[in-house]
C-alpha positions as CSV (number, residue, x, y, z in Angstrom):
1,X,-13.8,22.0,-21.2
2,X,-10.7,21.9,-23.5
3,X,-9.7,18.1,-24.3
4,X,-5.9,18.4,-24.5
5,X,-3.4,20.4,-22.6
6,X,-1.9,22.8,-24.8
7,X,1.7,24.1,-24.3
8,X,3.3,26.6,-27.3
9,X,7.3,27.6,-26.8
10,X,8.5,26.0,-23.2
11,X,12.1,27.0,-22.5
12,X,12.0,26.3,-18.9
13,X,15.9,24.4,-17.9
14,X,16.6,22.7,-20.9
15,X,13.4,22.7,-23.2
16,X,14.2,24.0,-26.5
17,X,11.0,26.1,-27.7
18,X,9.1,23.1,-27.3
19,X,5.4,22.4,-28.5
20,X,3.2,20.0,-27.1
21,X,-0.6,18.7,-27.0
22,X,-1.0,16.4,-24.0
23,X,-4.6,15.0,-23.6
24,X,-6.8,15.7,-20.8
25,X,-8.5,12.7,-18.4
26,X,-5.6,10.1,-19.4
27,X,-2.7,8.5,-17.9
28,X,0.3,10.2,-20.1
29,X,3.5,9.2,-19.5
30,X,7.0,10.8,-20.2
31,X,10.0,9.2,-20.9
32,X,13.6,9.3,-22.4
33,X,17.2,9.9,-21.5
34,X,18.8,11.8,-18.3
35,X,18.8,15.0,-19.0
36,X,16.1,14.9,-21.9
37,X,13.3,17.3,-20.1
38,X,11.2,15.2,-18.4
39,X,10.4,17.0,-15.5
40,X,11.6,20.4,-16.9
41,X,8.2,19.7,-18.4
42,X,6.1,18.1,-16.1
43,X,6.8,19.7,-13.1
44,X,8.5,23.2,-13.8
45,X,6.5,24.0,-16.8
46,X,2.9,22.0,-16.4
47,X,2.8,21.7,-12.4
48,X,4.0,24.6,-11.6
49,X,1.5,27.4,-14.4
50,X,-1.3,25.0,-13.2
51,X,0.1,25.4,-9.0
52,X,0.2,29.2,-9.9
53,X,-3.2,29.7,-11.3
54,X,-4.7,28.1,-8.7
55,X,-3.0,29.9,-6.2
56,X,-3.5,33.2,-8.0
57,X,-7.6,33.0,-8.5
58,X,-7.9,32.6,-4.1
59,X,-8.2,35.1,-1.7
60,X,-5.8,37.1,-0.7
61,X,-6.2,35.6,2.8
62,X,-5.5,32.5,1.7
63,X,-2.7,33.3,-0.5
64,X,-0.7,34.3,2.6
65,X,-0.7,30.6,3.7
66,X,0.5,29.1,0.2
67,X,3.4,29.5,-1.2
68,X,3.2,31.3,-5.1
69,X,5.2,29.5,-7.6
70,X,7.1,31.8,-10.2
71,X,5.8,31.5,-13.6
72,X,7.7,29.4,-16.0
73,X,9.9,30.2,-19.1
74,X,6.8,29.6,-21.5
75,X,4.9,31.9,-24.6
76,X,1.5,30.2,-23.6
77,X,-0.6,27.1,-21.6
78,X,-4.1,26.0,-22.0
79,X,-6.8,23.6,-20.7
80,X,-4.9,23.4,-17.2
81,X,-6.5,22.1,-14.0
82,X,-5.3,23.0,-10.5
83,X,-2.3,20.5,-10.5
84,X,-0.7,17.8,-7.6
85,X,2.6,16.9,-8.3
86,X,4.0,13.9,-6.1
87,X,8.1,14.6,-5.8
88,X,10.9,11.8,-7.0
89,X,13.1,11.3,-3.8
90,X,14.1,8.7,-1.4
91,X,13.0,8.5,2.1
92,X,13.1,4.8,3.0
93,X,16.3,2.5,2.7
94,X,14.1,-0.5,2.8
95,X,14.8,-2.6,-0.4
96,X,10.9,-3.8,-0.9
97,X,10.7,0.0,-1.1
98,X,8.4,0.5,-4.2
99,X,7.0,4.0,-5.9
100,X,3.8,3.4,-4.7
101,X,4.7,2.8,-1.0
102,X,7.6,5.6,-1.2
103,X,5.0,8.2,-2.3
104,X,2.4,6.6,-0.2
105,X,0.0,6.2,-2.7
106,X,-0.3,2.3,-2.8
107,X,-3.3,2.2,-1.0
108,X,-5.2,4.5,-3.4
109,X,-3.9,2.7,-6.2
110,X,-5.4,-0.2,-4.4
111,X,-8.6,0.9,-3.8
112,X,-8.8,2.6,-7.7
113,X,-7.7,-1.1,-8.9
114,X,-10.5,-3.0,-6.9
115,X,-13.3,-0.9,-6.8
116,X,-13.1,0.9,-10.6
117,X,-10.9,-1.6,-12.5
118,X,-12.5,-4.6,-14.5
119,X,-10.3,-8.1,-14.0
120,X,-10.1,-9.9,-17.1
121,X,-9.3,-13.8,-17.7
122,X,-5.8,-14.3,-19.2
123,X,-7.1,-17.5,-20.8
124,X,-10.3,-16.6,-22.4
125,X,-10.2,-12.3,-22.3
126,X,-13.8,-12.2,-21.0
127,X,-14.2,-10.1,-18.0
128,X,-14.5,-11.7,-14.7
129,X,-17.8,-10.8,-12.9
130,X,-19.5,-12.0,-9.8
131,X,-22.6,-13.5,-10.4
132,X,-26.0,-14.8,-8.3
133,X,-27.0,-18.6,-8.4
134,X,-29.7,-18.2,-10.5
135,X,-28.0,-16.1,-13.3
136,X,-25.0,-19.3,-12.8
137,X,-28.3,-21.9,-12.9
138,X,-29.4,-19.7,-15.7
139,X,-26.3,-19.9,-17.7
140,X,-25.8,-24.0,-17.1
141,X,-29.1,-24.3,-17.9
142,X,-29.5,-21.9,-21.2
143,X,-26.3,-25.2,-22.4
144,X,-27.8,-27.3,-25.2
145,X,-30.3,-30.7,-23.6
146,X,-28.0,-33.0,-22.8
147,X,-24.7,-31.9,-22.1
148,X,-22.8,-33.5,-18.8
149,X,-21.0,-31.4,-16.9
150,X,-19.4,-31.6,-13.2
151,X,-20.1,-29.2,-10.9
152,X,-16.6,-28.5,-9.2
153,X,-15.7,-26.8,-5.5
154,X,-12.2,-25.7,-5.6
155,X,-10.7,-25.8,-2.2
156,X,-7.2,-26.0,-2.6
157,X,-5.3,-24.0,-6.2
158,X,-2.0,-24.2,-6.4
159,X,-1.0,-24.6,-2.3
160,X,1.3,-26.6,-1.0
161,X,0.7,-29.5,1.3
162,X,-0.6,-33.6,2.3
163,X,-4.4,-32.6,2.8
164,X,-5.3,-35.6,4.2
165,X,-7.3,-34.7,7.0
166,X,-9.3,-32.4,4.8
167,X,-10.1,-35.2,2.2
168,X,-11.1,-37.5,5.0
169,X,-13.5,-34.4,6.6
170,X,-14.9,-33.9,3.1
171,X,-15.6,-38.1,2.5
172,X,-17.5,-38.1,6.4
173,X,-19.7,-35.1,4.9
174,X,-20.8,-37.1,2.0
175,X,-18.8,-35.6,-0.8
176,X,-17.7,-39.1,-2.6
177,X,-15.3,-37.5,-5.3
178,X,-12.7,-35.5,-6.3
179,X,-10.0,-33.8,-8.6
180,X,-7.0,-33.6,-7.6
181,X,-4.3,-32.4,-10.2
182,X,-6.4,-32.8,-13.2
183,X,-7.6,-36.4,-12.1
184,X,-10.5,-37.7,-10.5
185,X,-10.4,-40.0,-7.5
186,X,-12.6,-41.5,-4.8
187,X,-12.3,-39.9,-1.8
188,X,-11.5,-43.3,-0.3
189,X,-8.6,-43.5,-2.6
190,X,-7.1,-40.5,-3.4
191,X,-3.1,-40.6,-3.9
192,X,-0.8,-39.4,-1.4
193,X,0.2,-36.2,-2.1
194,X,3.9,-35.1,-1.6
195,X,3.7,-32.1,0.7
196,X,6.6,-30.2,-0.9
197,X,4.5,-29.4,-4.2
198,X,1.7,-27.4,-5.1
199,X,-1.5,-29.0,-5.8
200,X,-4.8,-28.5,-6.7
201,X,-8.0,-30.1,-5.2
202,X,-11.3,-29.4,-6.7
203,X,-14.4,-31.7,-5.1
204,X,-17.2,-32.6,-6.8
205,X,-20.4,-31.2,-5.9
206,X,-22.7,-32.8,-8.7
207,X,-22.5,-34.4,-11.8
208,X,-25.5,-33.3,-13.8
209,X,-26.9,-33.8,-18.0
210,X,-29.0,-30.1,-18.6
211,X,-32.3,-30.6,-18.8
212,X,-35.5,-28.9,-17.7
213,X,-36.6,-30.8,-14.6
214,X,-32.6,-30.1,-12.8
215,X,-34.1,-26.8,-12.0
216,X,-34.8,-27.5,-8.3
217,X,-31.8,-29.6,-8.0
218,X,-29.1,-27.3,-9.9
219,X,-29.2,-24.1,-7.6
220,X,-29.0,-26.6,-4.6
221,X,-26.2,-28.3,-5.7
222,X,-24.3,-24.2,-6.6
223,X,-24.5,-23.1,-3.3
224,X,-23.2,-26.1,-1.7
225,X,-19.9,-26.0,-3.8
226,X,-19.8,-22.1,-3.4
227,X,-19.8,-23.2,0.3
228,X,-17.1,-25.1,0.1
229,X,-14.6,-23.3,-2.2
230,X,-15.4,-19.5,-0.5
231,X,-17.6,-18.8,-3.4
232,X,-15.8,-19.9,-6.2
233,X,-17.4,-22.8,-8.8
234,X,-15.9,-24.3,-11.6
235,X,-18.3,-26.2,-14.4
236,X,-16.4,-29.0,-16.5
237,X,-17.8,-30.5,-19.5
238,X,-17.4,-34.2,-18.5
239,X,-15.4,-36.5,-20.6
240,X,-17.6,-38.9,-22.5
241,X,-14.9,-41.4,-21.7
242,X,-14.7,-40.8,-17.8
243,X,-16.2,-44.2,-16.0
244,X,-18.7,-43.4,-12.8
């Protein structure tokens, strides 16, 4: 299988003897001015040789039903595939209108994104993965002897709203702290919080120093705040200068 699509002396429209080496299993993209060649190239020269092959090598049954494309003004085209082409128009006055939803391909650009893509963090650049308890207990545990750390359930990221009835639900439950906008309070004195602002809530599961005999404790104390946040955990160093 060839690696690049090979095109020698297009003159379809207003191509000018033009040469090009487009590779193969990549998303290429063509740009420029009005009236440059864009899809003189793309879809009168490459789309429609690749349309025509295909059509060309069925049956002649079949070729009754499709509609043969004439062969464009080129010397010579290699390392085609049979080709899709999804046409520029407008056929929606809606102004949320987008390319995706126009051509109705949003969905499969979905799916392709989810299912194939890999999220990364824009803090850190690591990859964002889904991982078991024990590879998490693994990972908090494989932390030098010693180190403190909170074990966080984040239930509320930046949403707006009071939250009191949920802080006071959490406090019957047990839970005795929290941190709420980057500070920690007791759940039986948290601030009021202005409802017109975005907030984040994050309660604390555990508070925990690594060291061998938290094994039994630490995957315990995971799955409660993956409970409570829909599956989500966040693990703080704690401050050597935060006060019980």
């Amino acid at each position: 299988m060839l690696k690049n699509i090979s095109i020698r002396g297009a003159r379809e429209h207003n191509l000018k003897n033009v040469d090009v080496e487009i590779p193969r299993d990549t998303l290429t993209v063509l740009t420029g001015l009005s009236g440059s060649g864009k899809s003189s190239l793309a879809f009168d020269t490459i789309y429609a040789e690749g349309q025509r092959r295909y059509v060309e090598s069925l049956s002649a049954y079949a070729r009754q039903f499709l509609e043969l494309m004439q062969k464009p003004d080129v010397d010579h085209i290699e390392g085609l595939s049979p080709a899709i082409s999804i046409e520029q128009k407008t056929t929606s006055k809606n102004p949320r209108s987008t390319v995706g939803t126009v051509t109705e391909i949003y969905d499969y650009l979905r799916l392709l994104f989810a299912r194939v893509g890999v999220p990364y963090s824009p803090a850190t650049g690591l990859p964002i993965e889904s991982q078991t308890v024990s590879q998490m207990a693994d990972r908090i545990l494989a932390l030098p002897e010693g180190t403190r750390l909170y074990l966080l359930a984040p239930i509320v990221r930046g949403r707006k709203g009071e939250y009191r009835k949920e802080l006071a639900e959490l406090l019957k439950k047990g839970f005795q702290r929290a941190k709420i906008d980057g500070k920690f309070y007791e759940l039986n004195a948290t601030p009021t919080l202005d409802k017109k602002l975005k907030h984040d809530i994050e309660i604390v599961v555990d508070r925990i120093a690594v060291k061998k005999d938290i094994g039994n404790r630490l995957p315990d104390s995971i799955e409660t705040a993956l409970g409570l946040a829909d599956g989500l955990l966040v693990v703080e160093f704690a401050d050597e200068k935060e006060k019980d």
